[in-house]
C-alpha positions as CSV (number, residue, x, y, z in Angstrom):
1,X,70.9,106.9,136.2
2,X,72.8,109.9,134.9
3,X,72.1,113.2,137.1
4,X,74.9,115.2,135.5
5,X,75.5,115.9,132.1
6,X,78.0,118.1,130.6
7,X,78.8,117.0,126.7
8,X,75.8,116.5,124.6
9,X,75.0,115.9,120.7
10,X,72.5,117.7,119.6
11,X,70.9,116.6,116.6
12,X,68.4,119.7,115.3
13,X,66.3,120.5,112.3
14,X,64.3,123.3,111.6
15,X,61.0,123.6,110.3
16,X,60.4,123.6,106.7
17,X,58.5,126.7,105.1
18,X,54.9,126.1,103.4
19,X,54.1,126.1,100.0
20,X,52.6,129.2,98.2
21,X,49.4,128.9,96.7
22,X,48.0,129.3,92.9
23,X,44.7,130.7,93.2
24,X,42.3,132.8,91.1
25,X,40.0,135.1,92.9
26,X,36.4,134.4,92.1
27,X,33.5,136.9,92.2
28,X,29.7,137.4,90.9
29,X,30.4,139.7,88.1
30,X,34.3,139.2,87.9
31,X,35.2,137.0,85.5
32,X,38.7,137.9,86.1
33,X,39.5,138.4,89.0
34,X,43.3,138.0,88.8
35,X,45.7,135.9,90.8
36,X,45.2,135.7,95.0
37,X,47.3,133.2,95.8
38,X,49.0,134.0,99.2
39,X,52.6,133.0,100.3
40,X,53.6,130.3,102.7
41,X,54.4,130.8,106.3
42,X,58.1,130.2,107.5
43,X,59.7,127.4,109.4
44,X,60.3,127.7,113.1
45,X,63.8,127.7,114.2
46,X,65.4,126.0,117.1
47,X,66.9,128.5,119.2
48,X,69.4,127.7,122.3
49,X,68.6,129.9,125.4
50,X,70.5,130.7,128.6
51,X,68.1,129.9,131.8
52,X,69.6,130.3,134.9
53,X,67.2,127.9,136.3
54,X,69.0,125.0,134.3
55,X,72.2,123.6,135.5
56,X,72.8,120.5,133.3
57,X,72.2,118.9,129.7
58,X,70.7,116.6,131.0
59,X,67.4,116.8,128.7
60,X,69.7,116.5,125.5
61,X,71.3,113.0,126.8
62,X,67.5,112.0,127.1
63,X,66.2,113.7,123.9
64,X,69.2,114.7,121.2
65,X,66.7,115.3,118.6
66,X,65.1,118.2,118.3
67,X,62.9,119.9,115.8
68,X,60.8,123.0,115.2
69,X,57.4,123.5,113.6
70,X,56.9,123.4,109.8
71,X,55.1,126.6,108.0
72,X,51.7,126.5,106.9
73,X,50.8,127.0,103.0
74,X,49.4,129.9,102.1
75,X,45.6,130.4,101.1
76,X,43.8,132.1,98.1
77,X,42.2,135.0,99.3
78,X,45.9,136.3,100.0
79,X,45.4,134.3,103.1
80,X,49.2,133.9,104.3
81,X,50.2,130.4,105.7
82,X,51.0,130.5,109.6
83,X,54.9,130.8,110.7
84,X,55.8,127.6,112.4
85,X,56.4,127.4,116.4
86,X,60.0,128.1,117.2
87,X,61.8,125.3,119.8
88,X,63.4,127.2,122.3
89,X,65.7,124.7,124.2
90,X,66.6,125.9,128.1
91,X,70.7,125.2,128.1
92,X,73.3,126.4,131.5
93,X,74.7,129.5,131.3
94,X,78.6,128.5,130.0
95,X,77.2,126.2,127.2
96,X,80.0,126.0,124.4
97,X,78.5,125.2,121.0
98,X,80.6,123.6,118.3
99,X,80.0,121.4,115.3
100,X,80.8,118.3,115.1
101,X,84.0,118.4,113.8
102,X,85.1,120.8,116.2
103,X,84.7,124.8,114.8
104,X,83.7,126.9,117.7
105,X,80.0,127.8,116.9
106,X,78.9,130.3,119.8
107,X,79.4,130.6,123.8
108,X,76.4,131.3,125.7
109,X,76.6,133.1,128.7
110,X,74.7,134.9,131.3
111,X,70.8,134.4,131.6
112,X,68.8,135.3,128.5
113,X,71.6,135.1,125.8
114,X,70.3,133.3,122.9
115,X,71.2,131.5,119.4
116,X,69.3,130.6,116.4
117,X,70.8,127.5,116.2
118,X,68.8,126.1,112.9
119,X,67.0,128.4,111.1
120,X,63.3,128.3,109.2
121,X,63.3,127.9,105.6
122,X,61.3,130.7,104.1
123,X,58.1,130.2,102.4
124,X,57.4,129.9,99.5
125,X,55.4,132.6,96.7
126,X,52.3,132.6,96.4
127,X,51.1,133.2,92.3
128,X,50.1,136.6,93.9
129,X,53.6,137.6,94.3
130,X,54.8,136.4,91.2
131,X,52.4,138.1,88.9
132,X,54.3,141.2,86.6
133,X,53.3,143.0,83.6
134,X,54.4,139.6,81.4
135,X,53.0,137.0,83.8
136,X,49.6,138.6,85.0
137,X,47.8,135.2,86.1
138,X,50.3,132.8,87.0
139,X,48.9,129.1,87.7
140,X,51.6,128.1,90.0
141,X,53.0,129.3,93.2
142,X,56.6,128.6,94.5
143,X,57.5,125.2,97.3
144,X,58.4,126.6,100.3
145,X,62.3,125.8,101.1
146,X,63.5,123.1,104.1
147,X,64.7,124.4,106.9
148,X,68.8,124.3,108.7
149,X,69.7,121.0,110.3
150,X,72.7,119.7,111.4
151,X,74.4,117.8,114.4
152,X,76.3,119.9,117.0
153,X,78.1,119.5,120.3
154,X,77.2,121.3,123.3
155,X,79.7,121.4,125.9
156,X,79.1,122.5,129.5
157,X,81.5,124.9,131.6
158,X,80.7,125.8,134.7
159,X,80.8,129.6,135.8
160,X,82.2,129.3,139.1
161,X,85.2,131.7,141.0
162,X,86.9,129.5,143.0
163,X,88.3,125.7,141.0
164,X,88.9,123.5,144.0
165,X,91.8,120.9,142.3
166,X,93.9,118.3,143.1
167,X,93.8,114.0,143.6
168,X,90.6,111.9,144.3
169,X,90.3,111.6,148.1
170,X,91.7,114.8,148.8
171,X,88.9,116.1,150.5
172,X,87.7,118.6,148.1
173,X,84.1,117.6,148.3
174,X,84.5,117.8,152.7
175,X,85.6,120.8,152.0
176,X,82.7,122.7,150.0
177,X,80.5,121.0,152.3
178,X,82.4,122.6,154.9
179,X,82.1,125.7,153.6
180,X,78.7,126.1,152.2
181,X,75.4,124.9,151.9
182,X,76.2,121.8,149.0
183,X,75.9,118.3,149.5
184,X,78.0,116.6,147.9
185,X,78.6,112.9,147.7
186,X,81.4,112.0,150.6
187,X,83.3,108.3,150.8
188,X,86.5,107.1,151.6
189,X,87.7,105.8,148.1
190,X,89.2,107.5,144.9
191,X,86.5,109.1,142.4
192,X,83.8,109.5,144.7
193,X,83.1,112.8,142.8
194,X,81.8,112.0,139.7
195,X,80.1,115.3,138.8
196,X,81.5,118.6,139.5
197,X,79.9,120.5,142.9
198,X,79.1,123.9,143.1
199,X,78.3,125.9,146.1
200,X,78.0,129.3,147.4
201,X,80.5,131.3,150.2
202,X,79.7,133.6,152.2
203,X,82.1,136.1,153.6
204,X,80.7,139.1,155.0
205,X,79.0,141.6,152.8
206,X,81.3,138.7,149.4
207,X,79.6,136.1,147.9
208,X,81.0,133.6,144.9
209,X,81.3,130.3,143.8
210,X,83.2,127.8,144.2
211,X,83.5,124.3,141.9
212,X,84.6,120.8,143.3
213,X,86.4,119.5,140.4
214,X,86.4,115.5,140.4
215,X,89.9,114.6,141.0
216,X,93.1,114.6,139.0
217,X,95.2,111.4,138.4
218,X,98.8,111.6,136.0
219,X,97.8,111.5,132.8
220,X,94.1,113.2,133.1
221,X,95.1,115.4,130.0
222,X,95.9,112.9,127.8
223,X,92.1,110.9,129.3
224,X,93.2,108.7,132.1
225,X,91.2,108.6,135.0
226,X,87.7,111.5,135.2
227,X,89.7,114.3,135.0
228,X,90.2,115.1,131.6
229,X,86.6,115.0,130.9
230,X,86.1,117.9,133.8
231,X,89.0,119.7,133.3
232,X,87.1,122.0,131.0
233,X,85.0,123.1,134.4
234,X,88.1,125.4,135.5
235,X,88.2,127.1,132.6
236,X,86.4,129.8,133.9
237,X,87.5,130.2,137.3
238,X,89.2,133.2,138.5
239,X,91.1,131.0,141.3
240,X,92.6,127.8,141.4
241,X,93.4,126.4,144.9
242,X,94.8,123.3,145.1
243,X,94.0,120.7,147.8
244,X,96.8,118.8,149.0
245,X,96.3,115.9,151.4
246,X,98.3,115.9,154.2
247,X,97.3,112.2,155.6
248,X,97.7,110.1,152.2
249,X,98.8,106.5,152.7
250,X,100.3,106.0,149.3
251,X,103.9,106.0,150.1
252,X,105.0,107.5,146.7
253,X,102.8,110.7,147.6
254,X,103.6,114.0,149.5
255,X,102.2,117.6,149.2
256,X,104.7,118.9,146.8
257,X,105.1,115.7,144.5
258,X,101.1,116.0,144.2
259,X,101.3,119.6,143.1
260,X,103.9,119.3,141.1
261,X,101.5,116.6,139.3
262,X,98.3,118.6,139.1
263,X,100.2,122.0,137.7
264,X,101.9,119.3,135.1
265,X,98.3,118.3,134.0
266,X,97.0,121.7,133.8
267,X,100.0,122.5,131.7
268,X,99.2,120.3,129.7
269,X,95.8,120.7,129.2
270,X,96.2,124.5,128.5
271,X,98.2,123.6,125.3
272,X,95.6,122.3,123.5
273,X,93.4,125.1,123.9
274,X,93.1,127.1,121.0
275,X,94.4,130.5,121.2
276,X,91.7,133.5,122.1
277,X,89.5,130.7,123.8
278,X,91.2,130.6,127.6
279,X,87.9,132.8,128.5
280,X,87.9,136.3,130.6
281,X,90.6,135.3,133.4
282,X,93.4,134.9,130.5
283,X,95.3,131.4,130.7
284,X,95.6,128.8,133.4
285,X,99.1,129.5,134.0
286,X,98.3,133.4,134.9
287,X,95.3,133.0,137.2
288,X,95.8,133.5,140.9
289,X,96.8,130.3,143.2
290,X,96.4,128.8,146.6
291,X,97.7,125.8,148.8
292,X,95.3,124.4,151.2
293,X,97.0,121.8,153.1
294,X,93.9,119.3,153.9
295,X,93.4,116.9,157.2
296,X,95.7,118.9,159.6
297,X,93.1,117.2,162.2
298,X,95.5,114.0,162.1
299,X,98.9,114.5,164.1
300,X,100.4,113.3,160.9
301,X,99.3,115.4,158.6
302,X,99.2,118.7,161.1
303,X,103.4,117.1,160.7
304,X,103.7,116.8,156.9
305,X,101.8,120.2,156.6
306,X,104.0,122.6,159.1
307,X,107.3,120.4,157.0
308,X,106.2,121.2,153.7
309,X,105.0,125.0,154.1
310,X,108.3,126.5,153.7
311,X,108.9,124.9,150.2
312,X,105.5,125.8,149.4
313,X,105.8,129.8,150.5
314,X,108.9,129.6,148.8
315,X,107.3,128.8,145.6
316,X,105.5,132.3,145.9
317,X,102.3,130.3,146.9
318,X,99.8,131.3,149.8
319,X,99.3,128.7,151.9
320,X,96.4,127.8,154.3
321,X,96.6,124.9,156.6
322,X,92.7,123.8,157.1
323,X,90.4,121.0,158.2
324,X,87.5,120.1,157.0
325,X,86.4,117.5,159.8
326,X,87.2,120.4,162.7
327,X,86.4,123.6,160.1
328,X,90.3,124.9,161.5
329,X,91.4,127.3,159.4
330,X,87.8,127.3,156.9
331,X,87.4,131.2,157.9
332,X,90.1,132.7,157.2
333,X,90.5,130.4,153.5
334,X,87.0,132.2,153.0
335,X,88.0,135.5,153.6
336,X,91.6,135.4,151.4
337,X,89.3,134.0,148.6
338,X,86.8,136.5,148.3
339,X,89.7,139.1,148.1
340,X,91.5,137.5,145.7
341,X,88.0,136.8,143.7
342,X,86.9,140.9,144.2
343,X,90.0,141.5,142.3
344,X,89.8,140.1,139.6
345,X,86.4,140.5,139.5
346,X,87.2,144.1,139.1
347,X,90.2,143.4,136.4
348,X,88.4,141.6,134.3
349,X,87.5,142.9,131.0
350,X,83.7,142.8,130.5
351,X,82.9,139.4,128.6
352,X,80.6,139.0,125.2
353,X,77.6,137.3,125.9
354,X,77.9,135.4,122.3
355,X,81.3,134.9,120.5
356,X,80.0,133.4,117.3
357,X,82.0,133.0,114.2
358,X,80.8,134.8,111.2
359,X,81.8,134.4,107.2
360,X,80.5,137.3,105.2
361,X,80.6,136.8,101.3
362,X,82.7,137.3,99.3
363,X,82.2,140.4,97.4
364,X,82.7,139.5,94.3
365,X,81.1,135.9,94.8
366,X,80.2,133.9,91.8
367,X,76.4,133.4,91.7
368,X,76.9,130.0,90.0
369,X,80.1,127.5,89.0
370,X,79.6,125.3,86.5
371,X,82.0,122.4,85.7
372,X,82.1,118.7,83.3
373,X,82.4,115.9,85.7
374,X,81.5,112.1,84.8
375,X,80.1,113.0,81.5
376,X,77.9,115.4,82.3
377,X,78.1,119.2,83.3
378,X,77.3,120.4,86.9
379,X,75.3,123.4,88.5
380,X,76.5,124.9,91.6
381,X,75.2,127.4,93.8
382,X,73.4,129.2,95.9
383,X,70.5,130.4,94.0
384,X,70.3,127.8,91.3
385,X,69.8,125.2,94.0
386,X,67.4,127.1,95.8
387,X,65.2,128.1,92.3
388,X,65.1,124.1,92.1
389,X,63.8,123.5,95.9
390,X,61.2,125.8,94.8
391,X,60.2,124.4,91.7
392,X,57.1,122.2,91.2
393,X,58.2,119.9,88.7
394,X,54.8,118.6,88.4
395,X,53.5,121.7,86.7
396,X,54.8,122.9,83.1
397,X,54.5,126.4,83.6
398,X,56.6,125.9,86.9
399,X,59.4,124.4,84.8
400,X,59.3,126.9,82.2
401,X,59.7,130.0,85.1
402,X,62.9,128.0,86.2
403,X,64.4,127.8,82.9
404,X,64.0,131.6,82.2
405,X,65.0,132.7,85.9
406,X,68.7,130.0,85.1
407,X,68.6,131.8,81.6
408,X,68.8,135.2,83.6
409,X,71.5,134.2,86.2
410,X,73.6,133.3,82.8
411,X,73.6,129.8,83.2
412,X,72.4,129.2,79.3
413,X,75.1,131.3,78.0
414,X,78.1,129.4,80.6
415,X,76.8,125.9,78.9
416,X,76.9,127.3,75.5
417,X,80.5,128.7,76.1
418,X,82.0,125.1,77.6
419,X,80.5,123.7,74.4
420,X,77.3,122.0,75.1
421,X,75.2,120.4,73.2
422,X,71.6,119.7,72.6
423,X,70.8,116.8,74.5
424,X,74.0,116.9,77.1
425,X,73.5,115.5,80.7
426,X,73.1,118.9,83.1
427,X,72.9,118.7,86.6
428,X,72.2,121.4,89.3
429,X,73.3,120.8,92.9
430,X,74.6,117.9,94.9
431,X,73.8,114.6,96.6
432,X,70.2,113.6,96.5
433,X,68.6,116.9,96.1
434,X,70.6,117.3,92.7
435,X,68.4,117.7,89.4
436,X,69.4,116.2,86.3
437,X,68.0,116.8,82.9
438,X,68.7,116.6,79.3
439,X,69.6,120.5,78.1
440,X,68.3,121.9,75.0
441,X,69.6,125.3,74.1
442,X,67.8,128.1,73.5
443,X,68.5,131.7,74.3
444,X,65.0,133.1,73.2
445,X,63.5,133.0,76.7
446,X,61.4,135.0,78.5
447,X,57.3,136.0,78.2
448,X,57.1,135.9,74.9
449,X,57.4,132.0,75.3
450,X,54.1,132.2,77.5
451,X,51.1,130.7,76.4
452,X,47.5,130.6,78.2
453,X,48.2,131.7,81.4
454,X,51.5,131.7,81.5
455,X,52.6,128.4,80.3
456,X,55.4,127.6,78.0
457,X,55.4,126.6,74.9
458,X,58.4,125.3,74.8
459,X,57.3,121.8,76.3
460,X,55.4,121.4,74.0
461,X,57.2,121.5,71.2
């Protein structure tokens, strides 16, 4: 049973807005009344939230679908239709949303961040609101509109100071246990760490965090072994320290041939990430380093450890030789780490609780395209398709308000100029939501079309 979850699909739909509603108010001595129709509430939207109290995405493995309350219709009596609820969903602070093709959506961090993941479609008009000086009693009311859905990845990275790397068995997880209060899983075979570990240090008046990565095997960037799906938990770490096992009993392994292997993988690793996204620390290959030589308990490896220091301080690296068994050596470790964790700390630059990518309009956008594809001539855009979610189909006079409102936006004129003719196959948007109907031209549109309350003459014709 999983316990620990860190990748997720999230599959989420907001709530659709309710219909407006075609009403006439009635009253003793008021024959007419006039129109009272009241508009539709909205759809709720499903909204990601950082909650400190959650540590895992777990919920979404369980439940990936999520969905937020529809809007009520409105009411005559200009009674409004109710909004519908809003989903909030709880996710860790460090949650990376994408879709599912990959584009960076937004980075949550630090508690109460939020993102409107989906949002509500709007409600729909009430005949209230569409009643003018040429249509004073409308008998219809506008659909309200679906709300956003889509299928996204969330992606978990832990915020943590202190990365603790290097192979399975290395004594990583003895070591946090060492050093704080966590309990992490401890056997003597590779991969016992399935899950990253967090856990707290304490050094005097310093506190952080440290993160027991699950090991690291050759090829973990390119997938082999656990590694590369956990890799992404050292992103955010200020401090890397790799563990080096001084007591292995594979003879093709030593100290330096290990870390040699790890700083290959993280090498590696760093090259696929996109530029701007290596977090507030800057790259892997900048952030600060140290060598904790593991299992100097064993006469062996107190041997291999004091033999391979002078490489390793030659290499620039800081070196601690430490046991996790005895807790030689744990104190001082603490204390060099919360120095090097107050610094950069204190150098780094302050970090935006959301990056999210946003794509203004174009200026000078079209409001409609219209092309000739497969015999017949297509609609495109953003308020044509809409006018049609709206649209009643069921109700003549409905119909006839679309056709002036397309007549407005031009779209008459556009067919006329491409060389339509009576009769000609038109369609307005895509995929199954798409309208298709047989055009008939004419450019006298408007209220003086509009029959007993409101309705068009035109269909009848």
């Amino acid at each position: 049973m999983a316990t620990f979850v860190d990748r997720v699909v999230l599959h989420v739909a907001a709530g659709r807005g309710g219909h407006g509603c075609a009403s006439v108010h009635r009253e003793k001595f008021k024959p007419l009344g006039g129109p009272d129709g009241a508009n539709g509430g909205r759809g709720g939207d499903v909204i990601l939230l950082v909650d400190p109290g959650v540590t895992s995405l777990i919920d979404f493995h369980y439940a990936p679908h999520r969905s937020a309350g529809n809007g009520k219709p409105g009411a005559g009596g200009l009674r409004q239709g109710s909004n519908g609820a809003d989903v909030v969903l709880p996710v860790p602070s460090g949650t990376v949303v994408r879709t599912k093709s990959g584009e960076l959506v937004a980075d949550l961090i630090g508690a109460g961040t939020q993102l409107v993941l989906a949002k509500g479609g709007p409600g729909g008009l009430g005949n209230a609101a569409l009643a003018s000086t040429k249509r004073k009693a409308p008998g219809f009311a506008l659909l309200g509109e679906p709300g956003e859905e889509g299928d996204f990845v969330l992606e978990l990275k832990s915020v943590a100071d202190v990365a603790l790397i290097g192979y399975p068995s290395a004594g990583k997880s003895s070591l946090i246990a060492a050093m704080s209060a966590a309990k992490p899983k401890i056997a003597d075979y590779p991969f016992t760490t399935l899950v990253p570990n967090l856990g707290v240090i304490t050094a005097d008046e310093h506190v952080f965090t440290m993160a027991d990565v699950p090991g690291l095997i050759p090829g973990a960037s390119q997938g082999k072994g656990l590694g590369h799906e956990f890799l992404r938990h050292i992103e955010r770490c200020a401090v890397l320290v790799h563990v080096l096992d001084c007591a292995t009993l594979e003879p093709d392994r030593d100290p330096l041939s290990d870390l040699d292997v790890i700083e290959a993988e993280l090498a590696a690793y760093e090259a696929d990430i996109p530029d701007g996204q290596h977090g507030a620390y800057g790259k892997l290959s900048d952030r600060p380093r140290l060598v904790v030589l593991n299992k100097t308990d064993i006469p062996e490896g107190k041997e291999l450890a004091e033999l391979v220091r002078p490489d390793l301080e030659a290499r620039g690296l800081r070196v601690f030789e430490v046991s996790a068994v005895s807790r030689q050596g744990l104190r001082e470790l603490a204390f060099a780490l919360a120095e090097i964790v107050e610094q950069a700390r204190a150098a780094r630059p302050p970090e935006q609780p959301v990056r999210t990518v946003i794509r203004p309009k174009a200026v000078d956008e079209v409001p409609f395209t219209l092309t000739f594809e497969d015999e017949h001539y297509v609609v495109r855009g953003t308020k044509p398709e809409r006018w049609v979610r709206q649209t009643d189909f069921s109700i003549d006079e409905a119909v006839g308000y679309l056709a002036d409102r397309l007549n407005r936006l031009g779209v008459e004129q556009a067919l006329l100029e491409m060389g339509a003719h009576e009769g000609d196959e038109v369609v307005i948007g895509d995929g199954d939501d798409a309208v298709v109907f047989d055009w008939r031209p004419t450019l006298s549109t408007g209220a003086e079309h509009l029959g007993p309350r409101g309705s068009d003459d035109r269909l009848y014709e």
